[in-house]
N, C-alpha and C positions, 0 to 999 in steps of 0.2 A: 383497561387491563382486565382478562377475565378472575371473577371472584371478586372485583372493586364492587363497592357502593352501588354504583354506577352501572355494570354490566349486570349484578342480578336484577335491578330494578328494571332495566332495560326489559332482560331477561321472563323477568313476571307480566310485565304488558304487554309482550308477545301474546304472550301465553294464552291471558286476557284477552287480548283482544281476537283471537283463533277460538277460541271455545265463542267468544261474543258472535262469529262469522258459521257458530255450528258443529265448527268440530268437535268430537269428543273425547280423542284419545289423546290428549294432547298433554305434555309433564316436561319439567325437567328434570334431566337428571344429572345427579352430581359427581366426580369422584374424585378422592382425596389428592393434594394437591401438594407437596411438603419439599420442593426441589431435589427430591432423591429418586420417588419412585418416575419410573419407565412409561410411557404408553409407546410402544411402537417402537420406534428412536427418536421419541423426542421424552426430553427430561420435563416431568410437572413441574411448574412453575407458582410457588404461593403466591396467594393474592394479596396485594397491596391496597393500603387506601392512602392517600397523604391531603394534606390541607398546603401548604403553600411548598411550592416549588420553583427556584429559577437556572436558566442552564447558560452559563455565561465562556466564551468566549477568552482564555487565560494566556497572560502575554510573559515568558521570563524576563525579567530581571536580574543584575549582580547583585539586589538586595533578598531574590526570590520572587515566585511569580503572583500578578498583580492583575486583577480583576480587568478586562480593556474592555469588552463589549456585551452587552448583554442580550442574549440572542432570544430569549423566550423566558415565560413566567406561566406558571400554574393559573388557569382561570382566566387568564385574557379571551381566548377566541377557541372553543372547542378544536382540535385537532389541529395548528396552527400557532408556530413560533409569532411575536409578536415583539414590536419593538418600544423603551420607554422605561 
């Protein structure tokens, strides 16, 4: 997710590693992020960070609906639902 943990660290090793290759002009640059303001027609989007996440598959029920499958979890397998 841009603005995660993740993406600036990403982000700085580029960077790093471009100046390490010679170049000199090299930055990032930032801009504010709040889901209100506009770039273009797309809406900015804040950045998240989360430590566990799962995304499960919900089945109704006449008692209400009940957890059936669990399709992925945060931290299994970069970019890749996982099953377990």
């Amino acid at each position: 997710m841009r603005g995660s943990r993740g993406y600036i660290a990403a982000s700085e090793f580029i960077v790093a590693e471009l100046r390490r290759y010679g170049l000199e002009d090299v930055r990032i640059d930032q801009l504010p992020a709040d889901g209100k303001i506009f770039y273009g027609t797309q809406r900015s989007r804040p950045a998240w960070n989360t430590d566990f996440a799962e995304l499960w598959e919900m089945r109704k029920t006449p008692q209400g609906l009940i957890r059936e499958t669990r399709l992925g979890k945060l931290g299994c397998i970069a970019s890749c639902a996982c099953s377990g």
